[in-house]
SELUMVEX-987220 format. One record per atom (N, C-alpha, C): residue in one letter; x, y, z. Coordinates in steps of 0.001 Angstrom, whole numbers, plus 500000, padded with zeros to 6 digits. Each point is the difference from the previous one (the first is absolute). Layout:
# SELUMVEX-987220
   residu     east    north       up
        A        X        Y        Z
...
This chain:
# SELUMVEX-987220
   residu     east    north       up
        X   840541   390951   867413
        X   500324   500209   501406
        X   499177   499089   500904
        X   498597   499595   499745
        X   499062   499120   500649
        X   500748   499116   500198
        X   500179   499192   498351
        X   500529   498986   500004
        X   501265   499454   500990
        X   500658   501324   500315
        X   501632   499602   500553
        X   499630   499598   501197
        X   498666   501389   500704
        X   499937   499581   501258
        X   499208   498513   500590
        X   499394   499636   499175
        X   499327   498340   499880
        X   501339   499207   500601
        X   500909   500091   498834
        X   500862   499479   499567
        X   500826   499706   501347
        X   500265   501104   500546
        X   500657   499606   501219
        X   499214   499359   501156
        X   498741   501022   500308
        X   499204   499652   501018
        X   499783   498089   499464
        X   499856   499365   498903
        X   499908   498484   500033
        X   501558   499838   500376
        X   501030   500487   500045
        X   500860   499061   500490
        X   500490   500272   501105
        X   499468   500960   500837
        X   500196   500082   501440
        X   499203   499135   500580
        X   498677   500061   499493
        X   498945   498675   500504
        X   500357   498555   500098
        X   501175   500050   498684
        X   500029   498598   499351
        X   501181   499489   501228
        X   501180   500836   500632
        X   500797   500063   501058
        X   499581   499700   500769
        X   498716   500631   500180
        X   499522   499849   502032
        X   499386   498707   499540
        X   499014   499498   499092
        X   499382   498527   500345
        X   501536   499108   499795
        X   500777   500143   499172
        X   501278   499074   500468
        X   500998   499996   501702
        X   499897   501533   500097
        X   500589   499710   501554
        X   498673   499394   500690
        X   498781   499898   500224
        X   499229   499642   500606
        X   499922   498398   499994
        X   500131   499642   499181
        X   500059   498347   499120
        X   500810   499278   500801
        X   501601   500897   499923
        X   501115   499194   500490
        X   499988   500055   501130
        X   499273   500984   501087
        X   500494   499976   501350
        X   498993   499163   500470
        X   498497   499448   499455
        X   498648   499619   500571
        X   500399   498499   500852
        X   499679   499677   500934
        X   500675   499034   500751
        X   499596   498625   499169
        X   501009   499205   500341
        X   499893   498285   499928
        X   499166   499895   500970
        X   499004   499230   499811
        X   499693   499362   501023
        X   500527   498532   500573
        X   500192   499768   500856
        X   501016   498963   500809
        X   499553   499116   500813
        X   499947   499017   500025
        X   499385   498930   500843
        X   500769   499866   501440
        X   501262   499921   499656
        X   501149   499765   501501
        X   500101   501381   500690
        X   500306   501078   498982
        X   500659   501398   500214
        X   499358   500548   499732
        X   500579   501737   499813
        X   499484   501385   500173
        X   500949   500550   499032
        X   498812   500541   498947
        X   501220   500464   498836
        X   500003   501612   500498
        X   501119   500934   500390
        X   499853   501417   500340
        X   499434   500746   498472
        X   499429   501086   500688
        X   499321   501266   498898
        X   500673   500465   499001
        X   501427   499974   500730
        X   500946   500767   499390
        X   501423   499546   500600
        X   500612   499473   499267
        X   501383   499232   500203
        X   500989   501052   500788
        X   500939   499604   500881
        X   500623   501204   500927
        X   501427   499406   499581
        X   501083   500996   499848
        X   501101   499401   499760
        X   500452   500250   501975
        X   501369   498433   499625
        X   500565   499872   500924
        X   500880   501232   500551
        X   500635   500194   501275
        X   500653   500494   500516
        X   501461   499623   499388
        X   500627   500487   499828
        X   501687   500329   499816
        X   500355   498443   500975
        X   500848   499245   498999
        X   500400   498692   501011
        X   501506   499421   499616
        X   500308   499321   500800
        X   501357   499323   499174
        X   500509   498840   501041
        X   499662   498987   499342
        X   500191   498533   500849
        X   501409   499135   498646
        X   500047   499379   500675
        X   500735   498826   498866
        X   499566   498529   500195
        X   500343   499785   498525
        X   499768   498357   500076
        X   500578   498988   500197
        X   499597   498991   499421
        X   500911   498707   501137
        X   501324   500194   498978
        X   500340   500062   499499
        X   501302   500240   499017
        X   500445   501405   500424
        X   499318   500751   501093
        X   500599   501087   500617
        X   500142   501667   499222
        X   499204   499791   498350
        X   500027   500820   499231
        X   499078   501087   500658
        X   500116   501102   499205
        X   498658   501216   500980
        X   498496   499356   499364
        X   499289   500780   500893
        X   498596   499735   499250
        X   499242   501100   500349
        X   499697   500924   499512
        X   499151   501048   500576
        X   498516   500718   498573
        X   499442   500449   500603
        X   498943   500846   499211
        X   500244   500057   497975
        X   501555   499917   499886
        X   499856   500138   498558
        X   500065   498376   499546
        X   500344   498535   500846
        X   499970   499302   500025
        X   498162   499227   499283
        X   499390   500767   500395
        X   498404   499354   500340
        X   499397   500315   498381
        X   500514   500853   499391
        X   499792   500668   498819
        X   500209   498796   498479
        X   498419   500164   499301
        X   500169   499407   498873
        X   499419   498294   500328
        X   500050   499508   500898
        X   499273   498716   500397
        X   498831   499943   501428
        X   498851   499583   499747
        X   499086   500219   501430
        X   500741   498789   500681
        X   499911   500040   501500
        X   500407   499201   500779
        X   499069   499566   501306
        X   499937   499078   500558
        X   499636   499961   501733
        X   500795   499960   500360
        X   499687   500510   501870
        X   500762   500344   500471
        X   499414   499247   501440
        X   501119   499090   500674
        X   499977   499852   500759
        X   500842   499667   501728
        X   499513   500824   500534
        X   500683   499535   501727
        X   499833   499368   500842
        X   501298   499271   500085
        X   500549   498796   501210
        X   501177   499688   500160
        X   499871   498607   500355
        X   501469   499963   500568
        X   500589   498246   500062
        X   500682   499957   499800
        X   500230   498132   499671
        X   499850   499431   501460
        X   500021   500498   500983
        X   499583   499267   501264
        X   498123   500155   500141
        X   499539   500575   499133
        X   498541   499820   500723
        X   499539   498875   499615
        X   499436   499302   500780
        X   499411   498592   500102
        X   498882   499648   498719
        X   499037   500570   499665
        X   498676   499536   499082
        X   499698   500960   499280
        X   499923   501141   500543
        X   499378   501349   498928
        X   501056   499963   498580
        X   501278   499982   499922
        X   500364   500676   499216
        X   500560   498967   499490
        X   500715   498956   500307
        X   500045   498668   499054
        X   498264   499448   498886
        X   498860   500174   501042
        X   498770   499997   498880
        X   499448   500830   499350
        X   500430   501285   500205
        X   500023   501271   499031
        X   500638   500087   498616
        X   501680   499427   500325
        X   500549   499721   498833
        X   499937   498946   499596
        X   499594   498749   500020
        X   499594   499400   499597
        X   498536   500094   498781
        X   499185   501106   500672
        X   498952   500077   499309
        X   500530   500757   498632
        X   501163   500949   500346
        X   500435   501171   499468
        X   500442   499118   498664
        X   500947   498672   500051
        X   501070   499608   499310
        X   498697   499317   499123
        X   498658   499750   499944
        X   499155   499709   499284
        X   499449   500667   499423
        X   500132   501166   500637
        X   499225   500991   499147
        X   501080   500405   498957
        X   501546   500620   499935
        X   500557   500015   499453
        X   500480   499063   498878
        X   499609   498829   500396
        X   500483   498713   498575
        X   498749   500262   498885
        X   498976   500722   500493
        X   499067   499839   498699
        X   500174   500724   499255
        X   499800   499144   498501
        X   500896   500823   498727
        X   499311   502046   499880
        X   498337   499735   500177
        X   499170   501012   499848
        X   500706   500921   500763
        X   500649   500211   500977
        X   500430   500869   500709
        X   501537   500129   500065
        X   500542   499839   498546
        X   501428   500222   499809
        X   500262   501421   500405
        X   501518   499993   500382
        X   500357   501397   500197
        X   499721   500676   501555
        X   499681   499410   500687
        X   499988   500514   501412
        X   500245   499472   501004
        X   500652   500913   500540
        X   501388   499348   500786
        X   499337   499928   501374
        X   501124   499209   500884
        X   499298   500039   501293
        X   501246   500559   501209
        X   499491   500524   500612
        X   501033   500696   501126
        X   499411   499727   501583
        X   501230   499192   500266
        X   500042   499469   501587
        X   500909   500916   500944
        X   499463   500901   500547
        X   500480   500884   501033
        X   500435   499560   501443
        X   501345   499512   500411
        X   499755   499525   501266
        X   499767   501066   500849
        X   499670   499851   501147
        X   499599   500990   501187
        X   500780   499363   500964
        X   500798   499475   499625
        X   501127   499060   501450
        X   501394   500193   499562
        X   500585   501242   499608
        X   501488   499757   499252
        X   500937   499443   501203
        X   499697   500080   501287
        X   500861   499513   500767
        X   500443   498659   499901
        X   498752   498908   499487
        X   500335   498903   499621
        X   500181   499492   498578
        X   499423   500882   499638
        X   499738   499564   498543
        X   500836   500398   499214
        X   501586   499438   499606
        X   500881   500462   499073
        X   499641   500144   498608
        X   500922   500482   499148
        X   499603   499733   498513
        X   500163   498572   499855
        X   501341   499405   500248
        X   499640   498239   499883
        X   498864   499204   500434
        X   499582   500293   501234
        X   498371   499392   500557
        X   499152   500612   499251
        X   499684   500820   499457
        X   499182   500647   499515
        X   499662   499559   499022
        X   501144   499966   498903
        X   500295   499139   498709
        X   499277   498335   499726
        X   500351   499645   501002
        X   499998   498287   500266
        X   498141   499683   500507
        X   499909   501020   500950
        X   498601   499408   500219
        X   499011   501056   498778
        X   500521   500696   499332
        X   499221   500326   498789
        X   499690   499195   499023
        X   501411   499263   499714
        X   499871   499056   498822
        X   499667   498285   500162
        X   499170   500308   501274
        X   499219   498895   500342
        X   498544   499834   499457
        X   499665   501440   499184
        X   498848   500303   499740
        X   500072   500187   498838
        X   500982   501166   499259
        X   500481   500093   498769
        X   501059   500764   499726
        X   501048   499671   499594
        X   501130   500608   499084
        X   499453   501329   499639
        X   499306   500186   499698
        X   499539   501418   499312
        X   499697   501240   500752
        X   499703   499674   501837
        X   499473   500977   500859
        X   501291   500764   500218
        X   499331   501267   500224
        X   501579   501209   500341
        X   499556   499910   501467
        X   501054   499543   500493
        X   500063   500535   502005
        X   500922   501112   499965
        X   499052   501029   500728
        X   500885   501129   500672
        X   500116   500344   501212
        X   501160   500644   500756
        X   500037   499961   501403
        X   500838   501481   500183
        X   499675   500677   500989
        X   500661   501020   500421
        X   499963   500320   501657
        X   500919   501431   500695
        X   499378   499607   501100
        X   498987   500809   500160
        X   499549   500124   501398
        X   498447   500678   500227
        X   499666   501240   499687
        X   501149   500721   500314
        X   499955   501458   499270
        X   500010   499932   498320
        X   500782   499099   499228
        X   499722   499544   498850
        X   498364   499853   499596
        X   499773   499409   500516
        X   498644   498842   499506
        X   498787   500770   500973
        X   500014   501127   500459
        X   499306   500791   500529
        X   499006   500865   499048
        X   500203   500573   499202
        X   498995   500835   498624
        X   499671   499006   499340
        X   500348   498631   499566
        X   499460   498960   499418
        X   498413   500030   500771
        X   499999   499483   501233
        X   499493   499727   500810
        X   498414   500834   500148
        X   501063   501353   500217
        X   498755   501296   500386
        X   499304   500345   498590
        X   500545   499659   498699
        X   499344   500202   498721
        X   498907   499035   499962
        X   499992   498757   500707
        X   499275   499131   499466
        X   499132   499739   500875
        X   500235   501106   501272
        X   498861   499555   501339
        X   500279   498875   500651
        X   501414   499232   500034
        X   500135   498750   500491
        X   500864   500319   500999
        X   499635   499140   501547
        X   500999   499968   500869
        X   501065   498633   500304
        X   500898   499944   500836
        X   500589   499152   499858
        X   500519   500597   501260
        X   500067   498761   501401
        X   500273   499961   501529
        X   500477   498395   500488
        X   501279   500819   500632
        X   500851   498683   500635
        X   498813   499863   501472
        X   500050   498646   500013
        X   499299   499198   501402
        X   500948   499259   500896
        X   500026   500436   500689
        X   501689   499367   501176
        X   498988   498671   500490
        X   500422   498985   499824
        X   499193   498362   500408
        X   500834   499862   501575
        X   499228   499250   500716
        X   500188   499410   501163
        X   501569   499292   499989
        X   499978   499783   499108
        X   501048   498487   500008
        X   501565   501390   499832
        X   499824   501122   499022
        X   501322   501031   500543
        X   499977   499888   498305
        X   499146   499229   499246
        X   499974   500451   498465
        X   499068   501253   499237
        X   499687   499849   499145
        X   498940   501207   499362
        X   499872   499227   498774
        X   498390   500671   499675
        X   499150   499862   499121
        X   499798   501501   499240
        X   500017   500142   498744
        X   499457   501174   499733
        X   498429   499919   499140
        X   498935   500805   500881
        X   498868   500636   499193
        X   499830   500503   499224
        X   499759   499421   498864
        X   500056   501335   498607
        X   498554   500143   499461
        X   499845   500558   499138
        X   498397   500651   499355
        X   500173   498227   498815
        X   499156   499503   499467
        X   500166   498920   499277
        X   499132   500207   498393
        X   499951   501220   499910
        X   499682   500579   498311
        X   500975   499220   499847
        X   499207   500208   498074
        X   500741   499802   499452
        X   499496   501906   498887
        X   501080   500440   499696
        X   500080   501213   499216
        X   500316   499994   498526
        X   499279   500122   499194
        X   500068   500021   498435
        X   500335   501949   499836
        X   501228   499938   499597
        X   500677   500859   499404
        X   500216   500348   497832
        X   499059   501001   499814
        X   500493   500013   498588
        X   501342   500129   499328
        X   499433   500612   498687
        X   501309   499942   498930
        X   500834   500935   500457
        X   499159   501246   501126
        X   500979   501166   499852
        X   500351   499851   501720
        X   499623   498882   500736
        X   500600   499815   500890
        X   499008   500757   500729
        X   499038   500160   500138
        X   498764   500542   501039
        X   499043   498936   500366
        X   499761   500248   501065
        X   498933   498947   501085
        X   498944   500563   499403
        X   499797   498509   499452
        X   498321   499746   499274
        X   499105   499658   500599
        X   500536   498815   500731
        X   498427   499122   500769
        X   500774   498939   501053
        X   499325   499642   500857
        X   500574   499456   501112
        X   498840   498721   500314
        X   500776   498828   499940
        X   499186   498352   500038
        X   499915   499664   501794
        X   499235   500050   500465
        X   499631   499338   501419
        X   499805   498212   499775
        X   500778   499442   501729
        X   499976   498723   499579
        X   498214   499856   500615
        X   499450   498676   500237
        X   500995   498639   499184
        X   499999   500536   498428
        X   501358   499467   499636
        X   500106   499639   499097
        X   499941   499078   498841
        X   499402   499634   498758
        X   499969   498148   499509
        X   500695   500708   498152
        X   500528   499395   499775
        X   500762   500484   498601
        X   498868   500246   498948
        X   498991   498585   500275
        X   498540   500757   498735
        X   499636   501344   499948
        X   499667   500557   501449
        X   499353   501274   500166
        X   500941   501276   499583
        X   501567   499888   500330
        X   500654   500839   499857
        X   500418   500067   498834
        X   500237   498818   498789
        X   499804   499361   499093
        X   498857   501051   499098
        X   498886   499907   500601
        X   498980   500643   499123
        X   499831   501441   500420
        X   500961   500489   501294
        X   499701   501745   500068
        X   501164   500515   498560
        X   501014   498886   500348
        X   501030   501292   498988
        X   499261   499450   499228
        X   499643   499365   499049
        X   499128   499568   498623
        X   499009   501060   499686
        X   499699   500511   501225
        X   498401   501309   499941
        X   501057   501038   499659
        X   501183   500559   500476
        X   501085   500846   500222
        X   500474   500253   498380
        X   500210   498501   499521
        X   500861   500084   498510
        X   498620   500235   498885
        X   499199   499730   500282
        X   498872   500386   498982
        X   499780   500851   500306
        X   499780   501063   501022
        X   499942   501255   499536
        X   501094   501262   499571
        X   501107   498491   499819
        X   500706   501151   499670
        X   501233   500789   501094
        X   499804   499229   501355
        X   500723   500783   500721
        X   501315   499614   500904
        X   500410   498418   499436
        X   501123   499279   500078
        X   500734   499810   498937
């Protein structure tokens, strides 16, 4: 009877130092790895091929995640740019990248498409409208605001994370710019050695 109760009491122990192991943070040079991964809010956008994309979509591959819009001037053309480098390296096969516009008014699935695959063939652009792309948003703490310009045009303000999403589709850790592909390069590298990409 000793024995049984050993027996278990080591593998309840042996449980908690493994949940303890897996949740203990990355440490991150660019970003902030969270305590404890939060799943997203209930979502459903489509992609540039107009297919759905929602919450069961994110499942089985980690991804970034990022928001803009093909009219913003510098942030988000050198974001993905950094992005489409970080993604070509072999070490970090398997993770996808997601370009969220925050401008569907301009940003069709054809524009969307075209100035994606200026960067790479491989990025998923998704677009919905605001009530759409609204729980995306509030899951990830990111805002996104139209700016009416002088001239009778608009600019939109968005949050300029970038969001690393796991296998099961929960917000892991969130990259602040600047951004340079080495550094982000070597957070997911800290991420996949322990195990958590």
């Amino acid at each position: 009877m000793l024995y049984v109760a050993i027996g278990v009491a080591a593998a309840i122990a042996g449980a908690l130092l493994a949940r303890l192991l897996t949740q203990a943070p990355v440490p991150l040079a660019g970003g902030t790895w969270l305590p404890e991964s939060r799943a997203l809010a209930a979502f459903q956008l489509n992609d540039t091929t107009g297919a759905s994309f929602d919450n069961r979509s994110l499942k089985g591959e980690p991804h970034l995640l990022f928001f803009g819009f093909t009219y913003c001037p510098d942030v988000c053309p050198t974001t993905l740019a950094t992005l489409a480098e970080v993604h070509a390296d072999k070490a970090l096969a398997g993770l996808k990248v997601l370009f969220v516009t925050v401008d569907p008014e301009r940003d069709s699935a054809a524009n969307l498409r075209q100035y994606l695959n200026a960067f790479s063939h491989d990025f998923i652009g998704l677009r919905g409208t605001a009530n759409e792309l609204a729980p995306l948003l509030r899951s990830l703490g990111a805002i996104a605001v139209r700016q009416e310009l002088p001239d009778g045009n608009y600019t939109m303000d968005h949050t300029a994370a970038i969001y690393l999403l796991d296998r099961d589709g929960r917000y892991a850790a969130a990259f602040t710019p600047p951004f340079t592909p080495a550094r982000l390069k070597a957070d997911l590298g800290r991420i996949a050695a322990a195990g958590r990409l």
